[in-house]
C-alpha positions as CSV (number, residue, x, y, z in Angstrom):
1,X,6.0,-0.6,2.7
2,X,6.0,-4.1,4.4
3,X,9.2,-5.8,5.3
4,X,8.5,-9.7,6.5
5,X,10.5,-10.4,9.9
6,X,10.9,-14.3,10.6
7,X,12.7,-15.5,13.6
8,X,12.3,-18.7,14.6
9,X,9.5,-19.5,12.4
10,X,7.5,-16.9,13.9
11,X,6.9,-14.0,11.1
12,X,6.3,-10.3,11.9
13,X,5.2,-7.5,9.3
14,X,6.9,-4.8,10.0
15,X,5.4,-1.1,8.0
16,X,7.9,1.3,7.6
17,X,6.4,4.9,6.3
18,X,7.6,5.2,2.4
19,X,8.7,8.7,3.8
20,X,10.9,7.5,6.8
21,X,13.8,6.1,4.0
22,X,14.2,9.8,2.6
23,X,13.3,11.4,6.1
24,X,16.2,9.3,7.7
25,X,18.7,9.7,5.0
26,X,20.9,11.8,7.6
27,X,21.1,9.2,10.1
28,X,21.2,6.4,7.9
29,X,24.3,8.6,6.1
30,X,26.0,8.5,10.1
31,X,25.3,4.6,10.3
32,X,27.5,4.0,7.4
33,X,29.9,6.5,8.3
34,X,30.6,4.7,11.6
35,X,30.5,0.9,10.0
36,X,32.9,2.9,7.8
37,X,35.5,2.2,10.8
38,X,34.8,-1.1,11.0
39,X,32.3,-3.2,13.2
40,X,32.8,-5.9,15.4
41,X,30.0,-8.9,14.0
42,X,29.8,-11.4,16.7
43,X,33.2,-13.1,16.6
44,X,34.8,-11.3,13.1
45,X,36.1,-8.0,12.9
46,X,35.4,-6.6,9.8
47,X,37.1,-4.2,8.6
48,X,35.2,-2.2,5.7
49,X,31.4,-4.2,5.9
50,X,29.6,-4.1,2.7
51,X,25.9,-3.4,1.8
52,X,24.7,-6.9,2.8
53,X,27.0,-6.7,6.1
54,X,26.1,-2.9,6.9
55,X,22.4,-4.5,6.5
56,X,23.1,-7.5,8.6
57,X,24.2,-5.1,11.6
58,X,21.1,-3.0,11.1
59,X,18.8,-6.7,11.2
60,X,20.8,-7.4,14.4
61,X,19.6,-3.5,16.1
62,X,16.2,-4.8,14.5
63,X,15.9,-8.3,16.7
64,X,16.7,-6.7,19.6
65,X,14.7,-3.6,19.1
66,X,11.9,-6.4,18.7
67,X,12.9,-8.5,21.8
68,X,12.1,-4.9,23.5
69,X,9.4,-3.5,22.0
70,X,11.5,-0.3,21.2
71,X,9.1,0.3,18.2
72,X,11.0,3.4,16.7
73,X,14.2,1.6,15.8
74,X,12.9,-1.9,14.6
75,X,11.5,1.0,12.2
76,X,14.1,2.6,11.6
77,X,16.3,-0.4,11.1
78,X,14.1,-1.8,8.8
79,X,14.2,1.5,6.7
80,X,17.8,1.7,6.5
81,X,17.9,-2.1,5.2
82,X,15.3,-0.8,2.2
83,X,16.9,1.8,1.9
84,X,20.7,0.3,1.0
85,X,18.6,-2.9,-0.3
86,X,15.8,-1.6,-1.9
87,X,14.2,-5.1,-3.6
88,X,14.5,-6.8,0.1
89,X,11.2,-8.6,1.1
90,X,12.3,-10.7,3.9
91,X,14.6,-10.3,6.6
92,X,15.5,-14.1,8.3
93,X,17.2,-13.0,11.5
94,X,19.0,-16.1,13.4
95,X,18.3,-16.1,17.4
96,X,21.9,-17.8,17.6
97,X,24.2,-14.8,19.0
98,X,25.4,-14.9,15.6
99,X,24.6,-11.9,13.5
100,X,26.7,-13.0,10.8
101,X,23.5,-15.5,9.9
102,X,20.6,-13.2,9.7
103,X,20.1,-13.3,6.1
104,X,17.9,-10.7,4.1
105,X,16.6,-12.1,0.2
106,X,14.6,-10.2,-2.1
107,X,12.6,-13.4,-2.5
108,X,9.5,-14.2,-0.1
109,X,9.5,-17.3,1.5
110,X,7.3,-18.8,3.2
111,X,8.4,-20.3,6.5
């Protein structure tokens, strides 16, 4: 499966194996259980982040797994947003600091 990456106007396909949203199930399961606590995003604490916040702190793991070539997580990371957000075909991520503005739509647009 192909998730679209933009940043900056610069787009990136990213594949992520069909098999690696099953295969990772366990670690996505320990993701959630830590965002269970609550997660610091940029200036907010939040205290119980949802599905589209849990994915916004995965798309910020994903820029900077990008930013340093760590291959295996921007994987991964994109894996765990198709697998909470299953109809997501784009992932927008903001270069501001601000992970609270990376937005991921299940409509491709073209940038």
């Amino acid at each position: 499966m192909d998730l679209k990456v933009v940043i900056e106007g610069n787009t990136q396909i990213i594949n992520i194996p069909d098999s690696l949203l099953t295969e990772a199930d366990d670690y996505f399961e320990m993701m959630d259980n830590s965002m269970e606590k609550g997660y610091q995003m940029s200036q907010y604490w939040v205290e119980k982040p949802d599905t589209f916040q849990r994915c916004q702190i995965a798309a910020d793991k994903l820029l900077t797994a990008l930013h340093t070539h760590n291959e295996n997580t921007y994987t991964l990371m994109g894996a765990y947003i198709l697998s909470r957000l299953p109809d997501t075909k784009i992932v927008a991520l903001s270069s501001s600091g601000d992970m609270n503005e990376h937005n991921i739509d299940d409509i491709d647009m073209e940038f």
